[in-house]
MARBA-3410 file (N, C-alpha, C, O; in Angstrom, 1 decimal):
98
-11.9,-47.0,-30.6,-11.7,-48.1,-31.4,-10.5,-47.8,-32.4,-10.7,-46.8,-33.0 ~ -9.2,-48.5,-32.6,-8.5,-48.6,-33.4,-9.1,-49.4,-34.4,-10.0,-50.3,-34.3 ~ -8.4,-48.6,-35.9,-9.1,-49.7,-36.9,-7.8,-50.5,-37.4,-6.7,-50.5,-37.0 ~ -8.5,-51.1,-38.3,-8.0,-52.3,-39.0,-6.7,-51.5,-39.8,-6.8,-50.4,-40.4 ~ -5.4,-52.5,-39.7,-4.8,-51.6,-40.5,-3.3,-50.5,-40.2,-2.3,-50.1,-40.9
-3.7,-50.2,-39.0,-3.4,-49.2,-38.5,-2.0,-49.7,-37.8,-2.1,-50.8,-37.4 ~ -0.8,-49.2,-37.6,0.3,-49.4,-37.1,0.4,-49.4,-35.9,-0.2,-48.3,-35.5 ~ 0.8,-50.2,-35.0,0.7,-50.4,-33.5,1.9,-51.2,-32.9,2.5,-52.1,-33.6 ~ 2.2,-51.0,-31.7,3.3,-52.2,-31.0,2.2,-52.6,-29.8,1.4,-51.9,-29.1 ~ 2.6,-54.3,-30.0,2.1,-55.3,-29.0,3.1,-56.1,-28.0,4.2,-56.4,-28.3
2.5,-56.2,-27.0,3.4,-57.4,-26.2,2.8,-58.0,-25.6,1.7,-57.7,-25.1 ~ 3.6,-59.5,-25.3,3.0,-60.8,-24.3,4.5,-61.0,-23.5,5.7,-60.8,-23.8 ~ 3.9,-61.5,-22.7,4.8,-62.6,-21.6,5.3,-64.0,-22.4,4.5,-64.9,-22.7 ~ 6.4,-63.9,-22.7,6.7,-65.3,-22.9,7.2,-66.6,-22.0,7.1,-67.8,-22.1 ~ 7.8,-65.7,-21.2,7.9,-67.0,-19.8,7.7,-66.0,-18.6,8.1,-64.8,-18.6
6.9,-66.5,-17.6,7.1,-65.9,-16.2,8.5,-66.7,-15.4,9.1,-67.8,-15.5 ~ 8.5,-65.3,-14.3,9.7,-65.7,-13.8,10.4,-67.3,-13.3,11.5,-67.7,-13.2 ~ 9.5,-67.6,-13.0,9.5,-69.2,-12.6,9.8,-70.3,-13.8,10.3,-71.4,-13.6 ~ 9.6,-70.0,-14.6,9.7,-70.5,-16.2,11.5,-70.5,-17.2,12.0,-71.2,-18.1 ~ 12.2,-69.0,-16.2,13.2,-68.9,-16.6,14.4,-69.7,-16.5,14.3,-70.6,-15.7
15.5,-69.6,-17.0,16.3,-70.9,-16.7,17.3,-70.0,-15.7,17.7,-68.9,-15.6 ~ 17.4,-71.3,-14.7,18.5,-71.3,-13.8,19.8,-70.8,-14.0,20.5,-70.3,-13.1 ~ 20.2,-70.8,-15.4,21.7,-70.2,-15.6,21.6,-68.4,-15.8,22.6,-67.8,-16.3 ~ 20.7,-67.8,-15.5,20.8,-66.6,-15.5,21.2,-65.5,-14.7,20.5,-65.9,-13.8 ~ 21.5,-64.6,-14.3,21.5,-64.0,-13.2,20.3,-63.4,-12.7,19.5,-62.8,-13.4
20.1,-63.6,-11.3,19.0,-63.5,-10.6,18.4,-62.4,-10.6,17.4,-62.5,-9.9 ~ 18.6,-61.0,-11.0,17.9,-59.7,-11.6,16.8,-60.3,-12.5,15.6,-60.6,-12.1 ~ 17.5,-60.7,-14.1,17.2,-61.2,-14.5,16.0,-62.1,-14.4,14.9,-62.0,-15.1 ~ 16.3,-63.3,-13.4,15.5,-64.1,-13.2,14.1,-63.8,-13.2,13.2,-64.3,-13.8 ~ 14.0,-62.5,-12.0,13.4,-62.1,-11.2,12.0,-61.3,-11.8,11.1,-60.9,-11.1
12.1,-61.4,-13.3,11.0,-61.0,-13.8,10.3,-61.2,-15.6,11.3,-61.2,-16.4 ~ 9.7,-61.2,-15.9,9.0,-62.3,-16.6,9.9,-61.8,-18.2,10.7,-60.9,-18.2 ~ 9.6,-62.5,-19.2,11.0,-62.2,-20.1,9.3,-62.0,-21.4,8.5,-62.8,-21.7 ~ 9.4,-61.0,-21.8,8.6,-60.6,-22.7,8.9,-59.9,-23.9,10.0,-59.3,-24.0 ~ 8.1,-59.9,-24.7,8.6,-59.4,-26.2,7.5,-58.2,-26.6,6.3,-58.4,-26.5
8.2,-56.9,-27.3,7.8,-56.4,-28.0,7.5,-56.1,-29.8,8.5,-56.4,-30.4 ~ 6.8,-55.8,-30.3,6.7,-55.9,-31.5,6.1,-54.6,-32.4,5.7,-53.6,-31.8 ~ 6.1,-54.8,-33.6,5.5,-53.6,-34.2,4.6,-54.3,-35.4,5.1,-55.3,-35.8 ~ 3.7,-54.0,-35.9,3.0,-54.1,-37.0,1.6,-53.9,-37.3,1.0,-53.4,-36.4 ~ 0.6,-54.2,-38.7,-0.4,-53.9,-39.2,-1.5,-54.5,-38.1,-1.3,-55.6,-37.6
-2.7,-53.8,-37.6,-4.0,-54.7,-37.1,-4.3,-55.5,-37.8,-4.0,-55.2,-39.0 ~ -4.7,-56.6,-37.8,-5.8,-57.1,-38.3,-6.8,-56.9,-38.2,-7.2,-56.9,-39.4 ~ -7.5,-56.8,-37.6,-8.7,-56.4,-37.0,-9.0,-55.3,-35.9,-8.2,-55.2,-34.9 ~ -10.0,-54.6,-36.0,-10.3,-53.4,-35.1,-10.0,-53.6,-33.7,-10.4,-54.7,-33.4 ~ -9.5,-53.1,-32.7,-9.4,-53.3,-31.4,-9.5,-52.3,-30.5,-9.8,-51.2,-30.9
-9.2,-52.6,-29.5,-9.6,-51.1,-28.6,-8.1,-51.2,-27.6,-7.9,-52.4,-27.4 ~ -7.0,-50.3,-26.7,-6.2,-50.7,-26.6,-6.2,-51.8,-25.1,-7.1,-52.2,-24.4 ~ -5.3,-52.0,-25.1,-5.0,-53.5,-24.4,-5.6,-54.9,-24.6,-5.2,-55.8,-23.9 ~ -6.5,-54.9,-25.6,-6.8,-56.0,-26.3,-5.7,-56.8,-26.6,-4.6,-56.4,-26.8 ~ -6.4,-58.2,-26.4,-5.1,-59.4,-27.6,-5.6,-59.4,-28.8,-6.7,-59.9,-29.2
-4.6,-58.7,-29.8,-4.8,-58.6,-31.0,-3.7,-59.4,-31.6,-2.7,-59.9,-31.1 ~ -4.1,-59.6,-33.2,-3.0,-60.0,-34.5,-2.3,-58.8,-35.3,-2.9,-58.0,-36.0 ~ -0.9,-58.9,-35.1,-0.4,-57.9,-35.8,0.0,-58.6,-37.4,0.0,-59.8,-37.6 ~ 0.4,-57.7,-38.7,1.2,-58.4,-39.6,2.9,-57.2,-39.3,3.3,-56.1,-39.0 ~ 3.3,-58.3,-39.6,5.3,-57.1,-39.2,5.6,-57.0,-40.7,5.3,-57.7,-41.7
6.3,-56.1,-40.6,7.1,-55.4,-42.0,7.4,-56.9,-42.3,6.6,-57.4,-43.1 ~ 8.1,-57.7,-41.9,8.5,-58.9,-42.5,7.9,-59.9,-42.9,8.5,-60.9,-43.4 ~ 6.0,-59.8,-42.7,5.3,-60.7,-43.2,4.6,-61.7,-42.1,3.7,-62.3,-42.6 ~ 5.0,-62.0,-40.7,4.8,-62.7,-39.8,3.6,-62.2,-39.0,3.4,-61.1,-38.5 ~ 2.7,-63.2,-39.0,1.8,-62.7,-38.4,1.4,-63.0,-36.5,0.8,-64.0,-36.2
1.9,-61.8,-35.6,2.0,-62.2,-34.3,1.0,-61.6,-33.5,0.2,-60.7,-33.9 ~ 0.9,-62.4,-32.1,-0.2,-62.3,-31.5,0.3,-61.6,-30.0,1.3,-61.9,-29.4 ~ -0.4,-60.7,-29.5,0.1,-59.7,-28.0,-1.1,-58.8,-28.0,-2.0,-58.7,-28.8 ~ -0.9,-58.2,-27.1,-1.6,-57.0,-26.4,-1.2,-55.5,-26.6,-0.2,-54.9,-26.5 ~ -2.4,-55.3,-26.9,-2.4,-54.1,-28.3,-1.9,-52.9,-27.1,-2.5,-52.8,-26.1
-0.9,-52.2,-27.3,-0.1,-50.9,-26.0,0.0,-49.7,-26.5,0.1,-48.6,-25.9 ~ 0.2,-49.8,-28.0,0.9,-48.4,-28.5,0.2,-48.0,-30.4,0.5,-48.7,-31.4 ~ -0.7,-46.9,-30.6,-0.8,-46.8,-31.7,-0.1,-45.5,-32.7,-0.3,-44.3,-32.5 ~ 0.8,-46.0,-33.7,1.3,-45.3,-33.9,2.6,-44.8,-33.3,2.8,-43.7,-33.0 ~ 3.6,-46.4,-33.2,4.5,-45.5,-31.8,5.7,-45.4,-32.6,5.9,-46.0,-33.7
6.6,-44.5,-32.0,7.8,-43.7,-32.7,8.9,-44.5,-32.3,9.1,-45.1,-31.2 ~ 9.7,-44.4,-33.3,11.4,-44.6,-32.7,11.5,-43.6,-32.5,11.5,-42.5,-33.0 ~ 12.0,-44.3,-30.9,12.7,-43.4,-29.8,14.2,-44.3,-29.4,14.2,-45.0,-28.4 ~ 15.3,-44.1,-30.4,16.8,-44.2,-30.0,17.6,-43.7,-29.8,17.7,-42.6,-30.3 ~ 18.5,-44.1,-29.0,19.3,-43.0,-28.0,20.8,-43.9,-28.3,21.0,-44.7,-27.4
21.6,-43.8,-29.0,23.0,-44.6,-28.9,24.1,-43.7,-28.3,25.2,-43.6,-28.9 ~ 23.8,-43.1,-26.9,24.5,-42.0,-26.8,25.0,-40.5,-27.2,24.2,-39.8,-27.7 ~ 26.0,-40.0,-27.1,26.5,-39.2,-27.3,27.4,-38.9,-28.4,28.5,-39.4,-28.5 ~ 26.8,-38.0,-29.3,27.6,-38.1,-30.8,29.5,-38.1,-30.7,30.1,-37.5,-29.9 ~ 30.0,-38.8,-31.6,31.3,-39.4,-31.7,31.3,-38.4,-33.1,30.2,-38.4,-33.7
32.4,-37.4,-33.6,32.4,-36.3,-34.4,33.4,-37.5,-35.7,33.3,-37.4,-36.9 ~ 34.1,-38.4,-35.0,34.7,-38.9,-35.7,33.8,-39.9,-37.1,33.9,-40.1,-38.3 ~ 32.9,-40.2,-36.2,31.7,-41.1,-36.7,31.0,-40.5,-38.3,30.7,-41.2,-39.2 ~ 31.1,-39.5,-38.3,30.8,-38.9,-38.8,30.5,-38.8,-40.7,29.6,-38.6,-41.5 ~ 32.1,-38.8,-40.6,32.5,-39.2,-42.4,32.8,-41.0,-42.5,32.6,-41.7,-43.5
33.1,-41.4,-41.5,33.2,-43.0,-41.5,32.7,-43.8,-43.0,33.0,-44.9,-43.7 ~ 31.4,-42.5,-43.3,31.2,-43.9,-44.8,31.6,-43.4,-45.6,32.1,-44.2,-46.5 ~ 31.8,-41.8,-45.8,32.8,-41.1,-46.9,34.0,-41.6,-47.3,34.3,-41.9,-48.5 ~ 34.7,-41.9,-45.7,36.0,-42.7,-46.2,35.5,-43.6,-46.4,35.0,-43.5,-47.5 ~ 35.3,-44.5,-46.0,34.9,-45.7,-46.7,34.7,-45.8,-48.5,35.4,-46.3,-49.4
33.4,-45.1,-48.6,33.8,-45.3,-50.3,34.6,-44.7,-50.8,34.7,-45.0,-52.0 ~ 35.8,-43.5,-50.3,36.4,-43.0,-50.8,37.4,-43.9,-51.0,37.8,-43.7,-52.1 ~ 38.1,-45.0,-50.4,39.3,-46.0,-50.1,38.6,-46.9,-51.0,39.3,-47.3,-51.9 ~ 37.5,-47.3,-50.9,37.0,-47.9,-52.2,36.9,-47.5,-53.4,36.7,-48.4,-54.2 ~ 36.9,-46.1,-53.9,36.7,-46.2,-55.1,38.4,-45.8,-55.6,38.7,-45.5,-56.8
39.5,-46.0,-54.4,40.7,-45.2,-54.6,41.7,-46.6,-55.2,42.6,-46.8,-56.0 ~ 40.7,-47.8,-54.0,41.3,-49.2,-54.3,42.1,-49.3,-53.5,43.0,-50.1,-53.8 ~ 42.3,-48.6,-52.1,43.5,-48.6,-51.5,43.1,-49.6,-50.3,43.9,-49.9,-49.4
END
């Protein structure tokens, strides 16, 4: 049992494939278009339940309870060295006025 409270990601199907619009490409098409999410239980669940999440932002959404406690896992490639100081300079040109 998960308890109440507890940090979790949920998901539902929001359209099946049949549901999707014709202007898309047919990969695409070809399978159901669903949403993930992250937020508080509301109530105790066990996993794959349809549960109520609350999100950092206050919204309270409804899916199938998948993940307790799940991590960011991002990957924006391969570090860029230049990337690096990008905000140094930045406030430095700002505080130079240039």
């Amino acid at each position: 049992m998960i308890e109440k409270n507890t940090w979790v990601r949920i998901n539902d199907v929001l359209l099946q494939p049949e549901e999707r619009a014709d202007n898309i490409p047919e990969d695409t098409k070809a399978v159901p278009m669903e949403f993930w999410t992250k937020g508080y239980l509301l109530e105790d669940a066990n996993m794959g339940d349809p549960v109520k999440v609350r999100t950092k932002a206050g919204r309270v959404v409804e899916g199938n309870l998948v993940e307790v406690n799940p991590q960011h896992q991002l990957d924006y490639g391969k570090l860029v060295p230049e990337l690096l100081r990008v905000g140094e300079d930045a406030r430095r040109i700002l505080r130079e006025g240039k």
